[in-house]
C-alpha positions as CSV (number, residue, x, y, z in Angstrom):
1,X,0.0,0.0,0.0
2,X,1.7,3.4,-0.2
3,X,0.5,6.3,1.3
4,X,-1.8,7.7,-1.5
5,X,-4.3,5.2,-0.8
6,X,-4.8,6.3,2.7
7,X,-4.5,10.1,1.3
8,X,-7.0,9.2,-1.0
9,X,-9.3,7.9,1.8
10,X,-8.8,10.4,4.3
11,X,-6.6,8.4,6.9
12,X,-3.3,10.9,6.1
13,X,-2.1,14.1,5.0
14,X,1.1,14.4,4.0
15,X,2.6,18.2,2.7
16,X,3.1,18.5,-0.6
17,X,6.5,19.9,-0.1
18,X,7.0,16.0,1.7
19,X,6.1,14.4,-1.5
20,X,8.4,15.7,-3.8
21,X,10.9,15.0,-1.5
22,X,9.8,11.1,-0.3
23,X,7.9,8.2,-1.5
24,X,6.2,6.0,1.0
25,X,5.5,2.4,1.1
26,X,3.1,1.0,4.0
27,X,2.8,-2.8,4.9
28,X,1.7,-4.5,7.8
29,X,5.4,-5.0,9.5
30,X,6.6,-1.2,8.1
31,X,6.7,2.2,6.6
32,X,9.4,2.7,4.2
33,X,10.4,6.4,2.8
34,X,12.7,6.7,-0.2
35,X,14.3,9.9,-1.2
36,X,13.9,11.3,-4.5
37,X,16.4,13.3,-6.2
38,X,14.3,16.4,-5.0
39,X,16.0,15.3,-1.7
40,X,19.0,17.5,-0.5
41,X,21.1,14.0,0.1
42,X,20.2,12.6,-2.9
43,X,17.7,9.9,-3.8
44,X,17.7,6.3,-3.1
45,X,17.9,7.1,0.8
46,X,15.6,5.0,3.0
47,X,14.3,5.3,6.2
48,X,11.9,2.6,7.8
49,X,10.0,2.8,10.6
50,X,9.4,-1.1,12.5
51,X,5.9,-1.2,13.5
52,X,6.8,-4.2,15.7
53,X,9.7,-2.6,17.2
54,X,8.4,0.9,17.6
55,X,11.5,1.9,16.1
56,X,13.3,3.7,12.9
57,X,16.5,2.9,11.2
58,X,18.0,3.9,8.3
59,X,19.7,7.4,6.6
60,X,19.9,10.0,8.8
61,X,19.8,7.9,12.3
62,X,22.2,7.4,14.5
63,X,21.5,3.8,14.7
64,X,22.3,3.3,10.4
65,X,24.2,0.8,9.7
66,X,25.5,2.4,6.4
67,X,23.1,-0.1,4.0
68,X,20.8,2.1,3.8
């Protein structure tokens, strides 16, 4: 699911300014954000949040591993 469909059905509002920047991917274990080249750091960054975990991970972070 990505993050249209719950724009579209009035579960989320996200800035446009946010949109140019990320695309979003939602499943039932995570949110995923991947930069675009609108993106100050370039695109192809990602930052996932773990729904089971309660936790984020990824570019930007202090706990990155570098992957991603």
């Amino acid at each position: 699911m990505c993050s249209s469909d719950l724009e579209t059905g009035g579960y989320l509002t996200i800035d446009e300014s946010v949109h140019l920047k990320w695309n979003f991917e939602i499943s039932e274990e995570d949110i995923t954000a991947t930069s675009t080249d609108e993106m100050a750091g370039g695109s192809g960054k990602t930052v996932r949040y773990d729904i089971l975990q309660g936790k984020f991970f990824g570019y930007g972070l202090p706990n990155n591993d570098g992957g991603e």
